[in-house]
N, C-alpha and C positions, 0 to 999 in steps of 0.2 A: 688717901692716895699719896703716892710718892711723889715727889718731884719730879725723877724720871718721868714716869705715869701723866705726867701733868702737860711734862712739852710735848710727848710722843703724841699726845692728843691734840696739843697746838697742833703740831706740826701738821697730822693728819687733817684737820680741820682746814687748816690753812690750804692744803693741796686736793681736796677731796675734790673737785670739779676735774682734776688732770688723773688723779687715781681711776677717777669711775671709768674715765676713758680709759684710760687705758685695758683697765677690767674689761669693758665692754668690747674694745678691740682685740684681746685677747679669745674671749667667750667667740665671737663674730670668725677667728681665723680657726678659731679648733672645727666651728660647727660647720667650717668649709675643708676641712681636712678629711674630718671623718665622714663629710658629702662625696669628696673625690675619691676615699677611697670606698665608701662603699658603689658610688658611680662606676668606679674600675672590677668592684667584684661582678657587680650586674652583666658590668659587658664581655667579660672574662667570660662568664657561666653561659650568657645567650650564643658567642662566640664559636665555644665549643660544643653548644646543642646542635647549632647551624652546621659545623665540621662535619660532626657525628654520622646526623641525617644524609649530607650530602654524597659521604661517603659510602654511606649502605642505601644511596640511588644508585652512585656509580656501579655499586659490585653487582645492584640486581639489573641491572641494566647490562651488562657486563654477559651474567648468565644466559640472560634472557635474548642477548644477541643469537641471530641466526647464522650456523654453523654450515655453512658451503663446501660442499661436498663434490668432485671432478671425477667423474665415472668414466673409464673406457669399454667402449660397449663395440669395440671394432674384433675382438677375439668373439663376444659372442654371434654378432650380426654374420662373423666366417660360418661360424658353426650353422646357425640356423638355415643361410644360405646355401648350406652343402646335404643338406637334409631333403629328403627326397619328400612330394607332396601329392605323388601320385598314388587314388588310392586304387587298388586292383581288387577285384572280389572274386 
């Protein structure tokens, strides 16, 4: 081995307790990363299922309302009234 080769390995050796940290703190912030983001896909997706549904209660609910309807029955009630009910034979 070289010389190089020789301190880079002091060197590592000498720091390896503060390296592994760091490794490990590094490894620990990804596998909360890629937890946040996959936690934000989850609630994104459930989010929009809930939207979805909600909205296609409102529409049938919507349809399914009852449609009120104001009749005037004072022209027919004339007519009926002016109709004769006497029967003659």
């Amino acid at each position: 081995m070289s010389q190089k080769k020789v301190d880079a390995y002091k060197d590592y050796k000498k720091n390896r307790t503060q390296i592994l940290k760091k490794e490990k703190r590094m490894k620990k912030l990804e596998y909360g990363a890629v937890g946040a983001v996959l936690a934000l896909i989850v609630f994104w997706a459930g989010f929009s299922v809930y939207r979805n549904i909600d909205n296609n209660i409102k529409a049938a609910e919507a349809e399914a309302a009852a449609v009120l309807t104001e009749v005037d029955y004072n022209s027919y009630m004339g007519y009926v009234s002016g109709l004769s009910t006497s029967y003659t034979e």
